[in-house]
C-alpha positions as CSV (number, residue, x, y, z in Angstrom):
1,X,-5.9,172.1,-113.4
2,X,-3.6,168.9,-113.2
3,X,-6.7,167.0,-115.1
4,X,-7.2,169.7,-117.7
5,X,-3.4,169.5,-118.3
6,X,-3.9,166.3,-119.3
7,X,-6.6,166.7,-121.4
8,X,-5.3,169.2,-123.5
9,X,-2.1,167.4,-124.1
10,X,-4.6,164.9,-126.1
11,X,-4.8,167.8,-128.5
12,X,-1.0,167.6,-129.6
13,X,-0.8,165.5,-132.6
14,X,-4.3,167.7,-133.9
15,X,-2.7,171.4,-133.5
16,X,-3.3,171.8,-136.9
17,X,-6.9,170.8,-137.3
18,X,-8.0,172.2,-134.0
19,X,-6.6,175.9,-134.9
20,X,-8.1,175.9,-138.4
21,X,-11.9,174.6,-136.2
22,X,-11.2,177.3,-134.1
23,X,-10.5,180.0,-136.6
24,X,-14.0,178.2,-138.8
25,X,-15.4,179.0,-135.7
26,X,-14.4,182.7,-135.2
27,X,-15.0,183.5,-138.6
28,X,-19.0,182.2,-138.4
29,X,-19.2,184.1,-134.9
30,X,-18.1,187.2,-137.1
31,X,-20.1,186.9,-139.8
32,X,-23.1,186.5,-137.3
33,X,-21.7,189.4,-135.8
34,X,-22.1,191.4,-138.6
35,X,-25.2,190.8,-140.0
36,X,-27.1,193.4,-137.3
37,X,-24.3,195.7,-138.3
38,X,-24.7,195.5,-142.2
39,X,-28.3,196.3,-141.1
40,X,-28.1,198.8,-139.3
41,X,-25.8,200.8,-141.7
42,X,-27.7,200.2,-144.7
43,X,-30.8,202.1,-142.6
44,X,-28.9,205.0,-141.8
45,X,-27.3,205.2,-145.1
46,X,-28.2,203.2,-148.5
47,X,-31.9,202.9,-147.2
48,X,-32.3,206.6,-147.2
49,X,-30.4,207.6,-150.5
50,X,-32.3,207.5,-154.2
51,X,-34.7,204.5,-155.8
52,X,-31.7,204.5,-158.3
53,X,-28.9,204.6,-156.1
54,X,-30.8,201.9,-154.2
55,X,-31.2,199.0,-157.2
56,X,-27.7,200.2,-158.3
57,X,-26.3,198.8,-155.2
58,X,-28.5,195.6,-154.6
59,X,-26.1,193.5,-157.3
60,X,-23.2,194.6,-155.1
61,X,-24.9,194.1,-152.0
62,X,-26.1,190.2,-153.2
63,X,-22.5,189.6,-153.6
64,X,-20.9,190.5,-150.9
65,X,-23.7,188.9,-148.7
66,X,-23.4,185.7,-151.0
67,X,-19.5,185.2,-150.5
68,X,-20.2,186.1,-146.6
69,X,-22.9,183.0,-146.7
70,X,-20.9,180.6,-148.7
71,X,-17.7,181.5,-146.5
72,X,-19.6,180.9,-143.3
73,X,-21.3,177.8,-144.8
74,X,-17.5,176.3,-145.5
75,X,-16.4,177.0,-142.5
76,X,-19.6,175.6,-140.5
77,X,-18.6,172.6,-142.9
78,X,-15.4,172.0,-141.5
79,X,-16.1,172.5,-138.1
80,X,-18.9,170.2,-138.0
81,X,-16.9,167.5,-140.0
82,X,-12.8,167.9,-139.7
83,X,-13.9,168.7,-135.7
84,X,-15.6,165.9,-135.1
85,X,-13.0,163.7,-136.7
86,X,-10.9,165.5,-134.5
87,X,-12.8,164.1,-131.7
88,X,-12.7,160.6,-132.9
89,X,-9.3,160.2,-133.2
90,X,-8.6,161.9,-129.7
91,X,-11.8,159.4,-128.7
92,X,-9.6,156.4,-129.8
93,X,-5.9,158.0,-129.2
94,X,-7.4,157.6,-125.3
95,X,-9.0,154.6,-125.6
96,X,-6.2,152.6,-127.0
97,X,-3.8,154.6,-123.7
98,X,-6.3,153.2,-121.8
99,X,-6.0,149.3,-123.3
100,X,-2.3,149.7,-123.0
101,X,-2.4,150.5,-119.7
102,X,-4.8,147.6,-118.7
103,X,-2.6,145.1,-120.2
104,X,0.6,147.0,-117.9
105,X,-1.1,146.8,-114.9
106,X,0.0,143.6,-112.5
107,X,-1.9,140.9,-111.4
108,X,-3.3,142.7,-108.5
109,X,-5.1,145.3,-110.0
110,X,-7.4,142.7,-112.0
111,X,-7.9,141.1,-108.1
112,X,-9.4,144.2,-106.9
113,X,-11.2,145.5,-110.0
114,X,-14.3,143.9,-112.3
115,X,-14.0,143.5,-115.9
116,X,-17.2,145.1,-116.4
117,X,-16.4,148.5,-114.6
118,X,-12.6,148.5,-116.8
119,X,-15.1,148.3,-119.9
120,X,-17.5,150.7,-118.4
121,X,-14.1,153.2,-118.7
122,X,-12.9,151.9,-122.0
123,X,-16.1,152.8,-123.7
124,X,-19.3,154.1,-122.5
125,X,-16.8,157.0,-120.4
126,X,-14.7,158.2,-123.7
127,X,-18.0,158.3,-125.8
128,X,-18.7,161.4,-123.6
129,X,-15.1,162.6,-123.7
130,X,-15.1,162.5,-127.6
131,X,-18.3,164.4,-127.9
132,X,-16.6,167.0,-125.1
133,X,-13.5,167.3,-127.1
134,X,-14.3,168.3,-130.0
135,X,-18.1,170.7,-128.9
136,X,-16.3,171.7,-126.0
137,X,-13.6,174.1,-127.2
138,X,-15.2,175.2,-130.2
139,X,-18.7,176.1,-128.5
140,X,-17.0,177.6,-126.0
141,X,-14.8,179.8,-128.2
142,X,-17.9,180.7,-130.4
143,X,-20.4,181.4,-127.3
144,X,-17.5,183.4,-125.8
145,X,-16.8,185.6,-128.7
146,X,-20.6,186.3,-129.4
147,X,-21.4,187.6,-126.1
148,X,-18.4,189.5,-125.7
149,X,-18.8,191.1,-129.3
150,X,-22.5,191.6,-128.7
151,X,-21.9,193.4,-125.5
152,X,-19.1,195.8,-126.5
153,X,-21.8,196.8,-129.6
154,X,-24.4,196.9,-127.4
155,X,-22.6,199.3,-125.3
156,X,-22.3,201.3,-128.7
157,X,-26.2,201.6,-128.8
158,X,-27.0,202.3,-125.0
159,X,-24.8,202.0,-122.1
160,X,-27.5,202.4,-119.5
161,X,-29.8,199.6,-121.1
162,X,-26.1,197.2,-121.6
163,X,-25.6,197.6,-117.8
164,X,-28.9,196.5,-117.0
165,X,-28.6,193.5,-119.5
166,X,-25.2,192.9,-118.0
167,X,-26.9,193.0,-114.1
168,X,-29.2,189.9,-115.1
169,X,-26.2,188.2,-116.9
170,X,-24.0,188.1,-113.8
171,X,-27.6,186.6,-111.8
172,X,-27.6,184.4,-114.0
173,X,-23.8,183.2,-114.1
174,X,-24.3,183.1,-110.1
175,X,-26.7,180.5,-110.3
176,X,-25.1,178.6,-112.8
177,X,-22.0,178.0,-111.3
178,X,-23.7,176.7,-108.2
179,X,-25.8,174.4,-110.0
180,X,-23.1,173.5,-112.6
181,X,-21.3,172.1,-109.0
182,X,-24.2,169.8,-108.0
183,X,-24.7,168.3,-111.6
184,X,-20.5,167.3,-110.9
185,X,-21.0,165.3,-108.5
186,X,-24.6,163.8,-109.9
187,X,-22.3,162.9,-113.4
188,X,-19.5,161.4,-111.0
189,X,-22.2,159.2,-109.6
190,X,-23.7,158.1,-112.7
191,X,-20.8,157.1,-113.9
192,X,-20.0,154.4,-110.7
193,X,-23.5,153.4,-111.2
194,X,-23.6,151.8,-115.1
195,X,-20.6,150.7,-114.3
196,X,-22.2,148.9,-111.6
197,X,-24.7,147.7,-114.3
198,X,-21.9,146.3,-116.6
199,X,-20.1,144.8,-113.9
200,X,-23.4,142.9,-113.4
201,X,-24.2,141.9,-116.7
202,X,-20.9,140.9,-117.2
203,X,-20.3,138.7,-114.1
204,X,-23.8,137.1,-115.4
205,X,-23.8,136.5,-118.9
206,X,-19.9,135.2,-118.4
207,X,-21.5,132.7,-115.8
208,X,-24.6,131.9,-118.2
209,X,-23.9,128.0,-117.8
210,X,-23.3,128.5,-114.0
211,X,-26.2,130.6,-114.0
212,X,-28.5,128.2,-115.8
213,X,-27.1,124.7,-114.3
214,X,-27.9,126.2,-110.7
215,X,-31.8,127.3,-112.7
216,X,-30.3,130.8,-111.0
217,X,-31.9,132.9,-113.3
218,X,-34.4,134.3,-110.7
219,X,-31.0,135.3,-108.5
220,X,-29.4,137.0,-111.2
221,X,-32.2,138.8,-112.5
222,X,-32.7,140.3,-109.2
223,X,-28.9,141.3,-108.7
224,X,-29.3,143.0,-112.0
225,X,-32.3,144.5,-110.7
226,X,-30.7,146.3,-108.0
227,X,-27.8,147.7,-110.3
228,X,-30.3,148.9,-112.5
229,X,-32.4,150.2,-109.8
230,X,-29.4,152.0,-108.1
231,X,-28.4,153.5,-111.9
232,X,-32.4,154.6,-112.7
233,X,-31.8,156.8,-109.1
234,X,-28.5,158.6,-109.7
235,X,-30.1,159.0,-113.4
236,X,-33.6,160.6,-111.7
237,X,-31.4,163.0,-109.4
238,X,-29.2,164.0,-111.6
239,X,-32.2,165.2,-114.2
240,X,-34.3,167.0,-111.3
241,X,-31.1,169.2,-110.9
242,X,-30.4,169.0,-114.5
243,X,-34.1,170.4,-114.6
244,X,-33.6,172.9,-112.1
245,X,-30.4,174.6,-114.1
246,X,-32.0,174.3,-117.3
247,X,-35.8,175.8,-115.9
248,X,-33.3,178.3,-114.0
249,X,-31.5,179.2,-116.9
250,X,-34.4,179.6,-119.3
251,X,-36.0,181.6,-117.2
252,X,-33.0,184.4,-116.7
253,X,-33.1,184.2,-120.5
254,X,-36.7,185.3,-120.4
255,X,-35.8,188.2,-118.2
256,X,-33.6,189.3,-120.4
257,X,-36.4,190.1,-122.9
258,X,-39.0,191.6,-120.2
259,X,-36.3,193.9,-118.5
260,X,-35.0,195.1,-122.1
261,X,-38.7,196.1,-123.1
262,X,-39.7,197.5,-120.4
263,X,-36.1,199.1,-119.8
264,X,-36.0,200.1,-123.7
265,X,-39.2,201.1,-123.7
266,X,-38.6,203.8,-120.8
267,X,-35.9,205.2,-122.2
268,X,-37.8,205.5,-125.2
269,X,-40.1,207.6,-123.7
270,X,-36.9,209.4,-121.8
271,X,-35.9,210.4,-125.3
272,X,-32.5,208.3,-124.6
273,X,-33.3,206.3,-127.5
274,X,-34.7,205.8,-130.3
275,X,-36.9,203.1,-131.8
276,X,-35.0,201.8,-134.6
277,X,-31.8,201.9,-132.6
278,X,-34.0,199.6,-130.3
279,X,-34.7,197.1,-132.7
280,X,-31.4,197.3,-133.5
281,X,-30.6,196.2,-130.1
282,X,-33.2,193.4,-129.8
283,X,-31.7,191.9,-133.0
284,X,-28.3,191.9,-130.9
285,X,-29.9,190.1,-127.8
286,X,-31.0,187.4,-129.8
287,X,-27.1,186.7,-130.8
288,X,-26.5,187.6,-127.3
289,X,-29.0,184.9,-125.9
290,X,-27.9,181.9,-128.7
291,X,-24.6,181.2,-127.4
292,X,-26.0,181.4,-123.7
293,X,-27.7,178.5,-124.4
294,X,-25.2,177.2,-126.4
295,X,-23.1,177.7,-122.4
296,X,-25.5,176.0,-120.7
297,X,-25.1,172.9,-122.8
298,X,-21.8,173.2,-123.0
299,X,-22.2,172.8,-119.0
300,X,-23.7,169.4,-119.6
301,X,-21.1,168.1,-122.0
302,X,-18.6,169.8,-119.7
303,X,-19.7,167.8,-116.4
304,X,-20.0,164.3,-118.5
305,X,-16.7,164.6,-119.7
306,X,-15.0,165.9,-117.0
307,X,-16.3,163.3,-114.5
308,X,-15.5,160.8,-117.7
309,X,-12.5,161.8,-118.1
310,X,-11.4,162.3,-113.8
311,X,-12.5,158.1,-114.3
312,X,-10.2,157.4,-117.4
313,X,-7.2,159.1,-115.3
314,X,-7.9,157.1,-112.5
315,X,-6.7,154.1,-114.1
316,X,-3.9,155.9,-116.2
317,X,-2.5,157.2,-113.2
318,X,-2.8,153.9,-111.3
319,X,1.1,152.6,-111.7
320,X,1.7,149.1,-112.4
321,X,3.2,146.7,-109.6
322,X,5.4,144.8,-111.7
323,X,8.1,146.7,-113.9
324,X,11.0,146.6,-115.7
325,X,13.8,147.9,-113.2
326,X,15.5,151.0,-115.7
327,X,18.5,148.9,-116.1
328,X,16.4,145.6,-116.7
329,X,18.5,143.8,-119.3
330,X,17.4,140.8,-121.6
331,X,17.1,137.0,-120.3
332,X,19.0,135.2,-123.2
333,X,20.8,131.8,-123.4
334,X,18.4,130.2,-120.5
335,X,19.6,127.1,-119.2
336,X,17.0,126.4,-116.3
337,X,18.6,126.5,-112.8
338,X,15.8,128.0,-110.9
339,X,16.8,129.1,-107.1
340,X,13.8,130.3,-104.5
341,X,16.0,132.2,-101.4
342,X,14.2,132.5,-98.5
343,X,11.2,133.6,-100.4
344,X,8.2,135.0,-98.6
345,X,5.1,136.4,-100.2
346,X,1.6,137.7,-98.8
347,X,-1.6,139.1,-100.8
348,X,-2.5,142.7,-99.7
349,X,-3.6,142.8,-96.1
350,X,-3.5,139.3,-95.9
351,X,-1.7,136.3,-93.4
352,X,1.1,135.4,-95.6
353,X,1.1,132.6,-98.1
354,X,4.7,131.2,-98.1
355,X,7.0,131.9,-95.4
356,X,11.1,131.4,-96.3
357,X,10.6,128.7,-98.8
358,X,14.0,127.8,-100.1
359,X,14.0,125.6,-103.6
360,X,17.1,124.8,-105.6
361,X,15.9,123.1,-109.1
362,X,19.1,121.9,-111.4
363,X,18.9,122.6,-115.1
364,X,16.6,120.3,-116.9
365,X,15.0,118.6,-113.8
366,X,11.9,118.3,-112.7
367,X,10.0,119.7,-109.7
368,X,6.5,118.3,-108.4
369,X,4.4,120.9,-105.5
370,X,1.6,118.9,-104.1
371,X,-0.9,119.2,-101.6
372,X,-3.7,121.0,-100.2
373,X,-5.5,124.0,-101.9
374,X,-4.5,127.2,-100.5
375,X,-1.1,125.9,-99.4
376,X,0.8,128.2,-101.7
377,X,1.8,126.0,-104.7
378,X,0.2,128.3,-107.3
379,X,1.3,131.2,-105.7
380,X,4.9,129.7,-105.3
381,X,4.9,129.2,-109.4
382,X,3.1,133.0,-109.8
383,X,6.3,134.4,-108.3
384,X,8.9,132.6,-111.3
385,X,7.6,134.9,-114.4
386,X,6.9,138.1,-111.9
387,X,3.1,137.8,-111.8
388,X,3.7,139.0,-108.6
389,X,6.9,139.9,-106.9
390,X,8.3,138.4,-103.6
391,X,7.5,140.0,-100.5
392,X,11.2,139.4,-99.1
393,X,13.9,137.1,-100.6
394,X,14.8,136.8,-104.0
395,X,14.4,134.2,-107.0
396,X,17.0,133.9,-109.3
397,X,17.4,132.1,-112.9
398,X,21.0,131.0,-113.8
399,X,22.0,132.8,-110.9
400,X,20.9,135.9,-111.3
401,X,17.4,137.5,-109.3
402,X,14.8,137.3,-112.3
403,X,14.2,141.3,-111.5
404,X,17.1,142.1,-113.1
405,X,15.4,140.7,-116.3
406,X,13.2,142.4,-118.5
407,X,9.3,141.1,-117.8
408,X,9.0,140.1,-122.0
409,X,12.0,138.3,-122.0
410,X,11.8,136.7,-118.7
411,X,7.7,135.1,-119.9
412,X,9.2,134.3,-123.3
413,X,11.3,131.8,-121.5
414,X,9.0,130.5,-119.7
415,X,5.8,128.4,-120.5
416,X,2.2,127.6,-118.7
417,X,-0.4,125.5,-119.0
418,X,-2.9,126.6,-116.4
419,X,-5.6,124.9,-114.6
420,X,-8.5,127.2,-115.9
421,X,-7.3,127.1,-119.7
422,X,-8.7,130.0,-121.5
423,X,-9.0,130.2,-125.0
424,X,-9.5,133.8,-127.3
425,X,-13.0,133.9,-129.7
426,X,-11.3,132.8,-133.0
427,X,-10.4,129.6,-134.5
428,X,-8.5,127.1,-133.0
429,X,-5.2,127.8,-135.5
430,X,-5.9,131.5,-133.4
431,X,-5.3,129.9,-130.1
432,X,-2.8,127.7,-131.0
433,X,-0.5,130.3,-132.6
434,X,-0.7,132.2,-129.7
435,X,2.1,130.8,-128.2
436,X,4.1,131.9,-131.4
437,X,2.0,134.4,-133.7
438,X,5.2,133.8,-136.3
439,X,4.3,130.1,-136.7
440,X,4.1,128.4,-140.1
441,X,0.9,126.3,-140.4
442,X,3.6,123.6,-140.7
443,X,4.8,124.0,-137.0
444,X,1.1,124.9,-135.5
445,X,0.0,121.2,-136.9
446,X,3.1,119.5,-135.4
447,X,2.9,121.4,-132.2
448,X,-1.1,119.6,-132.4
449,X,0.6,116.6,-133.3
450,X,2.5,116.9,-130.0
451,X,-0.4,117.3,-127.8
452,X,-2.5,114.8,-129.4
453,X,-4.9,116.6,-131.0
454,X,-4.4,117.1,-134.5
455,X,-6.5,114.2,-135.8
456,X,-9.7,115.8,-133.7
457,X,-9.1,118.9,-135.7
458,X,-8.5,117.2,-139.0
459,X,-12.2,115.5,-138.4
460,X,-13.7,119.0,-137.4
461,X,-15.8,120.3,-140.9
462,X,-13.4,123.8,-140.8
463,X,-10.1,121.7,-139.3
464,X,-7.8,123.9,-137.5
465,X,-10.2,127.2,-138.8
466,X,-13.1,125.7,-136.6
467,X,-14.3,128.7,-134.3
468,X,-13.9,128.2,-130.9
469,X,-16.5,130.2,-129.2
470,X,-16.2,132.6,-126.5
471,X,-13.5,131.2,-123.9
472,X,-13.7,128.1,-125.9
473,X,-17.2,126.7,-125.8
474,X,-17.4,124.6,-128.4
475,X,-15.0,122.6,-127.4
476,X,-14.6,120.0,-124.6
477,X,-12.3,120.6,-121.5
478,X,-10.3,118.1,-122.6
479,X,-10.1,119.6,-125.6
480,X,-9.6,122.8,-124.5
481,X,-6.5,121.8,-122.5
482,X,-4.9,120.0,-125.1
483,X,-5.2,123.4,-127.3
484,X,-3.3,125.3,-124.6
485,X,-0.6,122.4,-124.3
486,X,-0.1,122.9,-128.3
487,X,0.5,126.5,-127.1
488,X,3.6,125.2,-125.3
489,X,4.7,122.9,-127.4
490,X,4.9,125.6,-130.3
491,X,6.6,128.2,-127.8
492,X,9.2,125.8,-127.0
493,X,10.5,127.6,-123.8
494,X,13.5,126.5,-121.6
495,X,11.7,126.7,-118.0
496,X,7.8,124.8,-117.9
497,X,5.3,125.8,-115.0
498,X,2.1,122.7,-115.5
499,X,-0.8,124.1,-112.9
500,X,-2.8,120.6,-112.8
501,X,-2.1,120.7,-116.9
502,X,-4.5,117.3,-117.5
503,X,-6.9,118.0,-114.7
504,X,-9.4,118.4,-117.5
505,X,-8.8,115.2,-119.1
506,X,-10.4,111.6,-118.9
507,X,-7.4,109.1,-118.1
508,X,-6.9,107.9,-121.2
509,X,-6.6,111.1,-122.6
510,X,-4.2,111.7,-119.7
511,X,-2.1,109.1,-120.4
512,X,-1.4,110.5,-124.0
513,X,-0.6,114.3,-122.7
514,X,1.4,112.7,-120.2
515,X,3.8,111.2,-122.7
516,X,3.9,114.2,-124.6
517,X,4.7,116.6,-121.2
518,X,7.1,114.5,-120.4
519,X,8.7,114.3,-124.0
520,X,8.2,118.6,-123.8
521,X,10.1,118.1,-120.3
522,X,13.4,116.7,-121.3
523,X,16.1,118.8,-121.0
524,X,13.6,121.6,-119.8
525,X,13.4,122.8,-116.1
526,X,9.5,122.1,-115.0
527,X,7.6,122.8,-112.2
528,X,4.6,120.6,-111.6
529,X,1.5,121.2,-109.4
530,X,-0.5,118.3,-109.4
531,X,-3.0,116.7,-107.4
532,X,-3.1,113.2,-109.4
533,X,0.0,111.8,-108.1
534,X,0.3,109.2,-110.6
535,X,1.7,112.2,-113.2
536,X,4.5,113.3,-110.8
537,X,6.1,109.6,-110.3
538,X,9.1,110.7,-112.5
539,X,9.9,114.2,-111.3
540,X,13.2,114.6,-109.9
541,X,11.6,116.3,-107.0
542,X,8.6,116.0,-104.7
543,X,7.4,118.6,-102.1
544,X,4.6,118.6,-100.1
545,X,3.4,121.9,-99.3
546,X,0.9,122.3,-96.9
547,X,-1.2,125.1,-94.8
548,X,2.2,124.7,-92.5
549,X,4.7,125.3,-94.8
550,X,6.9,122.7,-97.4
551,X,6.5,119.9,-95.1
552,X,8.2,117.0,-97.1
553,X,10.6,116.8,-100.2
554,X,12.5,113.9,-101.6
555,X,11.6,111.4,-105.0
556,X,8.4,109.1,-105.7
557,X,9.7,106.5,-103.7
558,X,11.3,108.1,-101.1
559,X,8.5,109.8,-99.9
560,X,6.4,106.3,-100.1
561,X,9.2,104.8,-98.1
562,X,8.7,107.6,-95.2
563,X,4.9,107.2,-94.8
564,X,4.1,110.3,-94.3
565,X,2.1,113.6,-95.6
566,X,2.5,111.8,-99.2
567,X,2.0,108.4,-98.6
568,X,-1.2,109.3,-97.1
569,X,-2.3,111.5,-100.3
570,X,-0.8,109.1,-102.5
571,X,-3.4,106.2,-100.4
572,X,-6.4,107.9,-100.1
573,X,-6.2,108.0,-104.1
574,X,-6.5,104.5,-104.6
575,X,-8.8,104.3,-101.9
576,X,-11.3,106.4,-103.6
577,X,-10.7,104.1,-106.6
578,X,-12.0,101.2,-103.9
579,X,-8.5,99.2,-104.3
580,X,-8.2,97.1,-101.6
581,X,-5.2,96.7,-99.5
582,X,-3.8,93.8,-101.2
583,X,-3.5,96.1,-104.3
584,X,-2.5,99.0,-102.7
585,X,0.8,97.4,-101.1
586,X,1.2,95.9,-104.9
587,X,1.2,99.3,-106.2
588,X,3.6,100.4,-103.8
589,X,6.1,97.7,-103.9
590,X,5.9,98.2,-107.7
591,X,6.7,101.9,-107.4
């Protein structure tokens, strides 16, 4: 009932059109109701009156049945077009709940869950849902109304005969309902399983350069294999028992026309009834069979958009991590004093990742996290914008704990340039502008300008309407990074989070980001995680965070001068450049 409820509340804004489809529908039911009736009146009446009064009523009779036809043909019309707009729109009023809700849900979620199954749900699961919402109602109402109408004037005929007809019905319904159960749970399952599918395909054709640089292919096609395999077997069972309820079905429908003959035919002979009021009758079992098949469609269409629909709810039901507190209020006027108090954090079911970290960053300095992966640094910079929330302890911007803020405001003011830079299928204006989809073309080219890479896209045939590619293909990874630093640059926030921002770039390159960063830095709070040391020379702040916690803090030189967990980094770069020692100690004493 609770997932019906919500069903039917997509048929809210439609009132209107559903109503007049439902009265269409009624109104063809009728008329097909009638038909038998017209018949079977004119025989007992008009049929046996004069040859004249006969041809004088055929005009009349041509008319009436005319405007009948044409009423029913209008009404067919509408129900078979205005309906199944009906079910478009509902098809995309969920779908678009459903995107909505994707982009609400936290971090977490997209940890646990595959982008293929998510678009498994978006679209192959309301295609089904559409074509339920609109045939499901109205074949329903239709089937409904024609055996109910068709009984009560088969009962007007012969009650002995309709209770026999009704006996098989009720046989039938019986077995129908236990196989309509079994074809649930077989829809439910096929459902998991192509999801399964385009999990696969996804995950593979996302990794196509992985996949081809490892020659993989052979790996791949067999992992797809086995989702396929897994999807051809729910499909297989689920259409023996489809089989099963259909061969079941049509074969109660067949006994409906042997018992009625032989039935009819003995009360015939009884002297219960009478011939003509028999054929009659067997006109009325042929609008009383129609919509039973019509039912045990419906009972396919039901199941697949049920079980469709049970899937969508899933994830519109599942409530986002991260949210506005009801009296979240806007973060304006930042200034960029960033305070971590005794912050602790772990992922779900998992040893935790940072353990009472305290961090006090002034306004417009600059903080450097290095060390190991998996010590927490990307984590530690996750928490600032709410990606994820703190486990205990607070973090505070200006003073105040940033869950006080609403989530839009509090990412507005803050920017990041990530590691594993990701860039939307467009052109590279597209990408650029993301960081401010208001921007003049005049402030997308300076922001380029900014992170040196406007003259590359002045040389590019299309300039800055160059496609990009799917995450950015055509372009190198330099070039790719230096798109998403043009991103920051036009956003302009107060507070700057750089996750290894020129990891992707060859030195030289680096050396001309660098500049810029550090031009994009001043008077900005930033928080740096690098692993070349030679970017983080300037910051204000070092700390060394390692599997054990922040194990050193202090500046460049400070930490040289204590020969410790940095030093030892900050030496086994140059040694994998092959400097000798002589160098090294130059380096040092120069820093």
């Amino acid at each position: 009932m609770h997932v019906m409820k919500k069903f039917i509340g997509y048929y809210k804004p439609y009132k209107k059109i559903f109503f007049i489809d439902m009265f269409c529908a009624m109104m063809i039911s009728l008329i097909d109701l009638a038909f038998p009736q017209i018949l079977n009146y004119l025989n007992d009446t008009l049929y046996l009156d004069t040859k004249e009064a006969i041809l004088n009523s055929l005009l009349y009779l041509f008319i009436g049945l005319l405007i009948m036809y044409i009423v029913r043909a209008v009404c067919r019309f509408y129900v078979s077009g205005q309906g199944h707009i009906m079910g478009a729109r509902m098809e995309s009023d969920m779908r678009q709940d459903l995107f909505d809700h994707y982009e609400k849900l936290s971090f977490s979620y997209y940890d646990k869950n595959n982008t293929g199954e998510m678009m498994s749900r978006l679209v192959s699961d309301l295609f089904d849902i559409s074509e339920f919402a609109h045939h499901g109602p109205e074949n329903l109402f239709i089937s409904l109304l024609k055996i109910i109408g068709s009984f009560v004037l088969l009962s007007f005929i012969h009650i002995p005969l309709t209770l026999i007809l009704l006996s098989v019905t009720l046989i039938m319904l019986v077995f129908s309902y236990y196989q309509n159960k079994r074809m649930q749970a077989t829809f439910t399952d096929n459902r998991r399983k192509i999801a399964g599918v385009n999990a696969s395909l996804q995950d593979s054709l996302a990794g196509i350069r992985v996949v081809k640089s490892f020659a993989n292919e052979d790996l791949e096609r067999e992992k797809f294999y086995q989702s396929n395999d897994r999807f051809l077997k729910s499909k297989e069972n689920n259409y023996n028992i489809m089989g099963i309820f259909y061969g079941g079905n049509n074969f109660f429908q067949g006994l409906l026309y042997l018992v009625i003959l032989v039935a009819g035919g003995y009360f015939v002979a009884m002297g219960t009834l009478d011939p003509v009021s028999l054929a009659t009758y067997a006109l009325y079992i042929n609008i009383f069979v129609a919509p039973i098949e019509i039912l045990v469609e419906f009972t396919e269409m039901f199941q697949k958009g049920f079980s469709g629909f049970k899937r969508f709810l899933e994830v519109i039901e599942t409530e986002p991590e991260i949210v506005d507190r009801p009296d979240a209020k806007e973060l304006k006027d930042v200034k960029g004093v960033i305070d971590y108090q005794d912050v602790s954090f772990a992922y779900t079911d998992e040893e935790p990742v940072l353990n009472h970290v305290n961090i006090h960053i002034e306004a417009g300095k600059s903080v450097a996290l290095v060390g190991p992966s998996g010590g927490g640094k990307t984590t530690l910079c996750s928490l600032l914008p709410r990606f994820y929330d703190v486990g205990d302890g607070s973090i505070s911007i200006d003073g105040e704990d940033i869950r006080n803020f609403t989530l839009h405001s509090l990412r507005s003011s803050i920017g990041i340039v990530q590691q594993d830079v990701y860039l939307f299928a467009g052109s590279i204006r597209d990408n650029i502008a993301y960081g401010k989809p208001t921007a003049s073309d005049e402030e997308i080219i300076e922001a380029a300008k900014k992170a040196n890479i406007h003259d590359f896209i002045e040389a590019l045939p299309d300039g800055y309407d160059t496609y990009v590619g799917e995450r950015g293909t055509r372009l190198s990874g330099g070039q790719k990074q230096r798109v998403s630093i043009a991103r920051v640059f036009l956003k302009n926030p107060k507070i700057l989070i750089l996750d290894e921002a020129t990891s992707a770039l060859d030195n030289e390159s680096e050396r001309h980001i660098q500049k810029s960063l550090e031009e994009l830095a001043k008077n900005r709070t930033s928080i740096t995680i690098a692993h070349r040391l030679s970017t983080i020379r300037n910051a204000d702040e070092i700390i060394v965070i390692t599997e054990n916690g922040m194990e050193e803090r202090g500046t460049h030189k400070e930490l040289l001068a204590k020969n410790g967990v940095y030093a030892n980094y900050y030496r086994l770069q140059f040694e994998g450049l092959d400097y000798d020692e002589d160098t090294i100690e130059t380096i040092h004493s120069k820093a």
